[in-house]
MDTraj code that builds the backbone (N, CA, C; nanometers):
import mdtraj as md
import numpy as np

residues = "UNK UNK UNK UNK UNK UNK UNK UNK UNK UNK UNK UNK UNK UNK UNK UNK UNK UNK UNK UNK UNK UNK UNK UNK UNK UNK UNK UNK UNK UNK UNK UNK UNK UNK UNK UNK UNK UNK UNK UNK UNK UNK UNK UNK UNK UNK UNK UNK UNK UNK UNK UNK UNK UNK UNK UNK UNK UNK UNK UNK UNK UNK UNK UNK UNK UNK UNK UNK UNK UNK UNK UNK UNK UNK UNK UNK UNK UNK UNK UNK UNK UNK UNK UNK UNK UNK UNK UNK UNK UNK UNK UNK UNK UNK UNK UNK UNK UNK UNK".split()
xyz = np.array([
    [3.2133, 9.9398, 6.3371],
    [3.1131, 9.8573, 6.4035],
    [3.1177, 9.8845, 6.5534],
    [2.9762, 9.9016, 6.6082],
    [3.0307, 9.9339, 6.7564],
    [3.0571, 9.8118, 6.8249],
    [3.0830, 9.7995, 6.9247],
    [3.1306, 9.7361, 7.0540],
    [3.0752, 9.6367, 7.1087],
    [3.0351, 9.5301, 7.1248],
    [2.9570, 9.4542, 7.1884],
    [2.9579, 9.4443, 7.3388],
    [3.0841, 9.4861, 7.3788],
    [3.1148, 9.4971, 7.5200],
    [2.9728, 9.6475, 7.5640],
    [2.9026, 9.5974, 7.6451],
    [2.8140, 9.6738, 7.7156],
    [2.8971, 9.7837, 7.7927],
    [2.8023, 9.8977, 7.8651],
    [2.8590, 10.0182, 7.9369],
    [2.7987, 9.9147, 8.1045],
    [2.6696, 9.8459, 8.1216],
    [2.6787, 9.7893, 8.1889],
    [2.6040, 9.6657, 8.1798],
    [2.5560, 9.5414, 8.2600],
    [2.5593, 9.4302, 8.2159],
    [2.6161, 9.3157, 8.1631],
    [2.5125, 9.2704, 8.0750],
    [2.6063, 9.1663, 7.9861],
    [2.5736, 9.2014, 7.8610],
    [2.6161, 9.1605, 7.7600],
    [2.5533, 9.1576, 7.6360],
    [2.6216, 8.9376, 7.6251],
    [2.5064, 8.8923, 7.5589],
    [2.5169, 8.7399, 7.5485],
    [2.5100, 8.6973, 7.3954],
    [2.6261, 8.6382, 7.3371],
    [2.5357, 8.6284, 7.1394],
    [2.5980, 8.4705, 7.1826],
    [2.5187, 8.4324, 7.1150],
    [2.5384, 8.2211, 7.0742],
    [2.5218, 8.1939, 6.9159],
    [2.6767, 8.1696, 6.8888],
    [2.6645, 8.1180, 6.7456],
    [2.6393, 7.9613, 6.7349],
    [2.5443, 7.9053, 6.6539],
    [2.5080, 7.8127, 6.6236],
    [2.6224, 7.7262, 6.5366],
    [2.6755, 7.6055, 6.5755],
    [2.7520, 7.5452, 6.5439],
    [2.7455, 7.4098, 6.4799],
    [2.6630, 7.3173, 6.5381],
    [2.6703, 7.2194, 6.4949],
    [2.4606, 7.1755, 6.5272],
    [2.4011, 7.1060, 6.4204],
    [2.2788, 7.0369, 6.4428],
    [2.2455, 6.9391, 6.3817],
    [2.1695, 6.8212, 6.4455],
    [2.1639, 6.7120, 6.4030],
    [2.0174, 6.6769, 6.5211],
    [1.9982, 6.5674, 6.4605],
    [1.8302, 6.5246, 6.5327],
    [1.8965, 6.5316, 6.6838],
    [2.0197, 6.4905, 6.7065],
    [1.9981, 6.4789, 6.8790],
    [2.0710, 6.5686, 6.9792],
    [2.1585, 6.6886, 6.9362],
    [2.1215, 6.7748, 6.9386],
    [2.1468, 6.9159, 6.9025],
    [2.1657, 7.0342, 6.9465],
    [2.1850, 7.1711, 6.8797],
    [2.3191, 7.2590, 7.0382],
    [2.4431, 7.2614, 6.9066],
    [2.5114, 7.3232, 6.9983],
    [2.5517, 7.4310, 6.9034],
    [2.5685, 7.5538, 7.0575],
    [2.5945, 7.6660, 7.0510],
    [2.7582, 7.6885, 7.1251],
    [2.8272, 7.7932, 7.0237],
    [2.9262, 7.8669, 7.0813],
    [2.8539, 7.9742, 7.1602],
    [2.8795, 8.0241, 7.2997],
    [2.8270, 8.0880, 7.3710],
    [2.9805, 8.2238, 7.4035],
    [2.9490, 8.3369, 7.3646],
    [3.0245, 8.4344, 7.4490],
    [2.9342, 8.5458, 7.5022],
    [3.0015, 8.5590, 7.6453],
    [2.9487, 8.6593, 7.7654],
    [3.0153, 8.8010, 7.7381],
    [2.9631, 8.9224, 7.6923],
    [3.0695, 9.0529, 7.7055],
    [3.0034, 9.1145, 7.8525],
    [3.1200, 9.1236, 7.8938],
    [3.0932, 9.2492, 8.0249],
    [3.1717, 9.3642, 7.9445],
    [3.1686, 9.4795, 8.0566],
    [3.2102, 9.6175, 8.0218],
    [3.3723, 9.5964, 8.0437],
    [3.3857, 9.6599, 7.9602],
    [3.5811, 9.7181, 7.9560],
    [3.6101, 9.5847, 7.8401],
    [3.7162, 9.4861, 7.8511],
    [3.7086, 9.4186, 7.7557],
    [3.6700, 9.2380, 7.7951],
    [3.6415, 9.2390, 7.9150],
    [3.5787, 9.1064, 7.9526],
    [3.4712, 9.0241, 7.8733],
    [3.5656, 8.8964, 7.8449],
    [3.4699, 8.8011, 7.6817],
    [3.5363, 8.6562, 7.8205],
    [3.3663, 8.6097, 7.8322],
    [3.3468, 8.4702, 7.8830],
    [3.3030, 8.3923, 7.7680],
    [3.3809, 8.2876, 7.7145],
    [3.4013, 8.1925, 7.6321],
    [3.3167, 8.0500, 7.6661],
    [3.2332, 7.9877, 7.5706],
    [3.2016, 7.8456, 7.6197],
    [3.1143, 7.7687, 7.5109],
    [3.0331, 7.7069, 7.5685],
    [2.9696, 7.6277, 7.4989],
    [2.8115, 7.5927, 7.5730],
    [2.6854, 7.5423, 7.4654],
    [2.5982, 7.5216, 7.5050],
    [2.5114, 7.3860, 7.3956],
    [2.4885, 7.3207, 7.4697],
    [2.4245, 7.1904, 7.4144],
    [2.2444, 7.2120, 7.4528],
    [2.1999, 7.1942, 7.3199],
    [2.0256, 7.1581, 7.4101],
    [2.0066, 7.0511, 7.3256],
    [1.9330, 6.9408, 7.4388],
    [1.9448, 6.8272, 7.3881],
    [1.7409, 6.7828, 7.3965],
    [1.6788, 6.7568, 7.2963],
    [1.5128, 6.7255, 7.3258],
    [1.5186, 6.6178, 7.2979],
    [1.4347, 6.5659, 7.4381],
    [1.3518, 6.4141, 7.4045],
    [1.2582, 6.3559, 7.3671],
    [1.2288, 6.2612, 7.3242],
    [1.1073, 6.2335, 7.2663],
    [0.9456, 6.3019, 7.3560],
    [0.9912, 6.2726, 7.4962],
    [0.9062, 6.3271, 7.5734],
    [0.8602, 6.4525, 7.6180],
    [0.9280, 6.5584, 7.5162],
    [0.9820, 6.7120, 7.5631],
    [1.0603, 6.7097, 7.6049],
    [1.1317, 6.6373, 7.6706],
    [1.2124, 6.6780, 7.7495],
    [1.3247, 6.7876, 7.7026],
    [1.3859, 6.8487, 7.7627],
    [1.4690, 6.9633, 7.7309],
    [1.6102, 6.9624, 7.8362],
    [1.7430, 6.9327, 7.8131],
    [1.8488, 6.8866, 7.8707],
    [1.9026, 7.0110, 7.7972],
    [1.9578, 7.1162, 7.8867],
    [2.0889, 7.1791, 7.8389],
    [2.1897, 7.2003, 7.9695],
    [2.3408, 7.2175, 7.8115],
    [2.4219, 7.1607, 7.8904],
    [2.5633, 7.3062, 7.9280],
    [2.5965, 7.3640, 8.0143],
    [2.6577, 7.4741, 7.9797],
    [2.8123, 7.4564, 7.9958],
    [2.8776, 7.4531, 7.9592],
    [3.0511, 7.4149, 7.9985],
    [3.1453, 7.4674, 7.9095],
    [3.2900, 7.4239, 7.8992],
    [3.4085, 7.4792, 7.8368],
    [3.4071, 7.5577, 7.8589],
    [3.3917, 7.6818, 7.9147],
    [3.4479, 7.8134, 7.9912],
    [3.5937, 7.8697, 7.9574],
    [3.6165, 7.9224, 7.9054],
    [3.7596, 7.9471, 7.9566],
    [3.8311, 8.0449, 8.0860],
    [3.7152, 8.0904, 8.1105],
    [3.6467, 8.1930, 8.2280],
    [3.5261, 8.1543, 8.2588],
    [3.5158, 8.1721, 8.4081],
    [3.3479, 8.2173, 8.4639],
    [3.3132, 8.3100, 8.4507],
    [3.1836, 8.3081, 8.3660],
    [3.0705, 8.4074, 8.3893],
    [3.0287, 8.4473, 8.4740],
    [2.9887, 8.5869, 8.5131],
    [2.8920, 8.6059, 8.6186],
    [2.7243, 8.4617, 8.6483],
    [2.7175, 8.4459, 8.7665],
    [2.6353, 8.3587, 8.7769],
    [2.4892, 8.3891, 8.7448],
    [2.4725, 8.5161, 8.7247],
    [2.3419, 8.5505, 8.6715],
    [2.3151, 8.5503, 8.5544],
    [2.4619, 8.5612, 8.4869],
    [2.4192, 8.5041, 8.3277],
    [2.4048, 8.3351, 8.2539],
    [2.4684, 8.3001, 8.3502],
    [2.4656, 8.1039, 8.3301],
    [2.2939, 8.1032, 8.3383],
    [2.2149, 8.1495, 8.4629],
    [2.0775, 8.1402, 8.5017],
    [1.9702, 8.1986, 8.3951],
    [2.0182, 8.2966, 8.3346],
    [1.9705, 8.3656, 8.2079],
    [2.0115, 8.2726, 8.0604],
    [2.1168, 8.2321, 8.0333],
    [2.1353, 8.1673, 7.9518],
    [2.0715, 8.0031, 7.9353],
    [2.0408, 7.9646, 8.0735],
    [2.0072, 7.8046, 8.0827],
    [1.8237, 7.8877, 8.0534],
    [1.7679, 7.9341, 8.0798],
    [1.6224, 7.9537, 8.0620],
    [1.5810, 8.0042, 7.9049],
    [1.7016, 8.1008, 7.8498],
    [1.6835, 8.1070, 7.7142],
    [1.7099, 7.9970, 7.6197],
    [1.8308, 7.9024, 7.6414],
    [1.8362, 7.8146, 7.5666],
    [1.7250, 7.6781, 7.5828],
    [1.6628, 7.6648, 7.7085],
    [1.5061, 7.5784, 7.7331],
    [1.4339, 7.6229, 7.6587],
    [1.3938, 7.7561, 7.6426],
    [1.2645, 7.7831, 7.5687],
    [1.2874, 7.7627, 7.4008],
    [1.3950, 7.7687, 7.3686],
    [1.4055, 7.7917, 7.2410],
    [1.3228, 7.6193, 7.1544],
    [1.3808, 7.5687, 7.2204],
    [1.2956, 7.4265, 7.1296],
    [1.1338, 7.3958, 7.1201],
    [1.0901, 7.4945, 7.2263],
    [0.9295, 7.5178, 7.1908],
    [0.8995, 7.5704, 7.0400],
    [0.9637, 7.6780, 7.0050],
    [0.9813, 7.7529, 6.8357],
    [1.0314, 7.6475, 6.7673],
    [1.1533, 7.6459, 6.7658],
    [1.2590, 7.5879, 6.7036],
    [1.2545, 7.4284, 6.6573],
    [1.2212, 7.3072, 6.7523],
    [1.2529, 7.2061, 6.7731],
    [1.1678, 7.1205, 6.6329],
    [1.0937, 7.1358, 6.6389],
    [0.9810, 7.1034, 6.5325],
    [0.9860, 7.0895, 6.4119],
    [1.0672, 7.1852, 6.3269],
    [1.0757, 7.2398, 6.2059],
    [1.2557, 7.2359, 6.1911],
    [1.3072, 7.2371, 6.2993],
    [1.4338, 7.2536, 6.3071],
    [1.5138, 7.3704, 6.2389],
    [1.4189, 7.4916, 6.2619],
    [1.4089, 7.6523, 6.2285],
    [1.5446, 7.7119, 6.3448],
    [1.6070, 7.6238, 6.3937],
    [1.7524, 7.7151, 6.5390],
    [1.7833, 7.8064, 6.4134],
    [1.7784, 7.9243, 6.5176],
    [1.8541, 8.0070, 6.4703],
    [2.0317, 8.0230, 6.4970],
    [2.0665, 8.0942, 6.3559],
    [2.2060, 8.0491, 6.3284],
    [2.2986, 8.1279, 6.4626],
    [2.2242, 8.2699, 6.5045],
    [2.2552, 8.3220, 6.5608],
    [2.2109, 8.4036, 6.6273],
    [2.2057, 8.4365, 6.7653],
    [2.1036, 8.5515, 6.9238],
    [2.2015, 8.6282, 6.9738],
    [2.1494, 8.6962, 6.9888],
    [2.1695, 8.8490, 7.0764],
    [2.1310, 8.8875, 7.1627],
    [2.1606, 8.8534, 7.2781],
    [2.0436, 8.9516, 7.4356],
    [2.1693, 9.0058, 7.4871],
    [2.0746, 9.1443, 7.5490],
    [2.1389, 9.2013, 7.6497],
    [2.0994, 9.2151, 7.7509],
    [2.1580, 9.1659, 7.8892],
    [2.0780, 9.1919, 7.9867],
    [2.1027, 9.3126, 8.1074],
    [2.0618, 9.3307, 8.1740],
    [2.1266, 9.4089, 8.3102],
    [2.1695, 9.3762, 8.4255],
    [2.2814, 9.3702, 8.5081],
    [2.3264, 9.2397, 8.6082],
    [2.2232, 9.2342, 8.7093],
    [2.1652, 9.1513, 8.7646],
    [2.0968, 9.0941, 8.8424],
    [2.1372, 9.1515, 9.0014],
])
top = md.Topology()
chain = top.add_chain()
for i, resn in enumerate(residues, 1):
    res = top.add_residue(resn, chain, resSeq=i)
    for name in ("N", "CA", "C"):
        top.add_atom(name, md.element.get_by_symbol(name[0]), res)
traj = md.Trajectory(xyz[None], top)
């Protein structure tokens, strides 16, 4: 299997962990290049009003800050698809390029 660790960037996957009406959390890991794995967690929480609350923490390391900014805008949009039908996917994959 190859590598998830990128040559450069990030590569970002969020396993889906726990869901219930209030809300959808994700295990979040960051790969950088060589063997760097940022560890954490991600909560998105919707309100009756749309509203859209996510939450990023437990770290066991910091991420580069351009991926927290990438990760808080992917996990907002997702409840536009998702929220409705309660279709979260179990599991995502992006890769990005560092900022």
């Amino acid at each position: 299997m190859a590598s998830l660790h990128p040559s450069h960037g990030a590569r970002l996957v969020l396993r889906r962990e726990a869901l219930d009406d209030a809300e959808v959390r994700y295990r979040v890991s960051v790969y950088e290049p060589g063997d760097v794995v940022h560890e954490g967690e991600a909560r998105i929480r919707c309100g009756d009003d749309e509203a859209v609350a996510v939450d990023l923490g437990g770290w066991r390391s910091t991420p580069p800050d351009w991926t927290l900014v990438f990760l808080e805008r992917l996990l907002k949009g997702l409840p536009k698809k998702h929220a409705g039908d309660a279709s979260w996917p179990r599991r995502l994959t992006r890769w990005r390029a560092a900022r």
